[in-house]
BALUMRO-691291 format. One record per residue (C-alpha): y, x, z. Coordinates in steps of 0.001 Angstrom, whole numbers. Example, Ala and Ser with C-alpha at 12.3 -4.5 7.8 and 13.67 -1.06 7.14 Angstrom:
       v       u       w
   -4500   12300    7800
   -1060   13670    7140
***
This chain:
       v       u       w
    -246    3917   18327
   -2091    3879   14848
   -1906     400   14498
    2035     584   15222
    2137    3184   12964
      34    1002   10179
    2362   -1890   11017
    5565    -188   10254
    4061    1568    7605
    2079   -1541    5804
    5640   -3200    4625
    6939      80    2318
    3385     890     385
    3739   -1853   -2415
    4833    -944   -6024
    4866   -3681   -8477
    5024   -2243  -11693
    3654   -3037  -14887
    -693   -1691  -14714
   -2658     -91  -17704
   -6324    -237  -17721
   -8136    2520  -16157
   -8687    5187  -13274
   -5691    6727  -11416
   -4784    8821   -8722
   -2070    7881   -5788
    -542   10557   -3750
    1864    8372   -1429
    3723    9577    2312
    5051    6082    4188
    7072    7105    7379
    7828    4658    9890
   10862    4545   11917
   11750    2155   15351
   15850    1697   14537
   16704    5719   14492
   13298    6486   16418
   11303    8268   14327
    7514    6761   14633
    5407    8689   12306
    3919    9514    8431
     965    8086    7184
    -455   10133    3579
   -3028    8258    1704
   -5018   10052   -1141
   -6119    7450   -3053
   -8386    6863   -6055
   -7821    3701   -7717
   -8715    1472  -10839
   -6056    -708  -12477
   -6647   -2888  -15587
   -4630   -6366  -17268
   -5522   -9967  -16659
   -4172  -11205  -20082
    -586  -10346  -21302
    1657  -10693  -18388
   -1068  -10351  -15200
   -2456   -6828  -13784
   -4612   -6210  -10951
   -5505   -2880   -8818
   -8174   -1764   -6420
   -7702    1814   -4626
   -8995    3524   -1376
   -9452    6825       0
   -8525    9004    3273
   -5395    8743    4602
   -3592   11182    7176
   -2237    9034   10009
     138   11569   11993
    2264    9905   14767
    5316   11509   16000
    4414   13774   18992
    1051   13011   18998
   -2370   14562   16898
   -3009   13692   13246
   -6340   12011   12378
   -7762   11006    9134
   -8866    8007    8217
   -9943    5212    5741
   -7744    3005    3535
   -7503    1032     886
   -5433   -1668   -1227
   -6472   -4390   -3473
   -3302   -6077   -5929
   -1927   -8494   -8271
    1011   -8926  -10268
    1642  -11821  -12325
    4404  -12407  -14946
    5963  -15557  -15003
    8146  -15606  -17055
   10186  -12675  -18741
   12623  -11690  -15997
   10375  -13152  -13015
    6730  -12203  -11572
    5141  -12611   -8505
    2655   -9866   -6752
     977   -9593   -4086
   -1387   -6906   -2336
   -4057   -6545     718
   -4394   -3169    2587
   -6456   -1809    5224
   -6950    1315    7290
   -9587    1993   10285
   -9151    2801   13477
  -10577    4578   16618
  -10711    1262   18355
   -9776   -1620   15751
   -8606   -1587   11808
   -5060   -2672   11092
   -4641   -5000    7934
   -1952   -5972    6415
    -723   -8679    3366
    2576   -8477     887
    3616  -10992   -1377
    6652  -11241   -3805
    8810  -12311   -5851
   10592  -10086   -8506
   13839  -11016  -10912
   14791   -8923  -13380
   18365   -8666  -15104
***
């Protein structure tokens, strides 16, 4: 089930805004659903580090417990963590991309976004 969960979940958790250098805290609830079927809420309580690479390019690193809590079923905590880049292209287009994790009883899930953002 977690690594449902994870894979529903995975596709919603990046934000690809601008980064300023330093230490942060990220407070974030992804809920999963399976057309109307509700599937579960994952919380992760991250600490993270964000700085610039240049004038238009950011990174991010961040990790911490997350509460995996499938619908019906007994939450768990567990491990997670993200690792991201966002790179301006020009001024109305960047592209980003991010790598996440998150253990498991049995296996870890991971999961990989990449983008492409336009701006008006």
């Amino acid at each position: 089930m977690i690594k449902s969960v994870f894979a529903a979940l995975s596709a919603t958790a990046l934000s690809a805004g601008a980064a300023l250098a330093g230490p942060y805290v990220n407070v974030e609830a992804n809920s999963g659903f399976v057309g109307t079927d509700y599937a579960g809420t994952t919380t992760d309580f991250h600490v993270g580090y964000e700085g610039s690479l240049g004038d238009s390019s950011a990174w991010y690193i961040q990790g911490g417990p997350s509460l995996v809590s499938p619908d019906g079923e007994e939450s768990e905590t567990e491990f997670s963590g993200k690792v991201g880049a966002s790179a301006g292209l020009t001024d109305n287009l960047s592209l980003y991309g991010e790598f996440a994790f998150i253990t498991g009883d049995d296996d870890n899930g991971y999961g990989t976004k990449a983008g492409v953002k336009f701006t008006f």
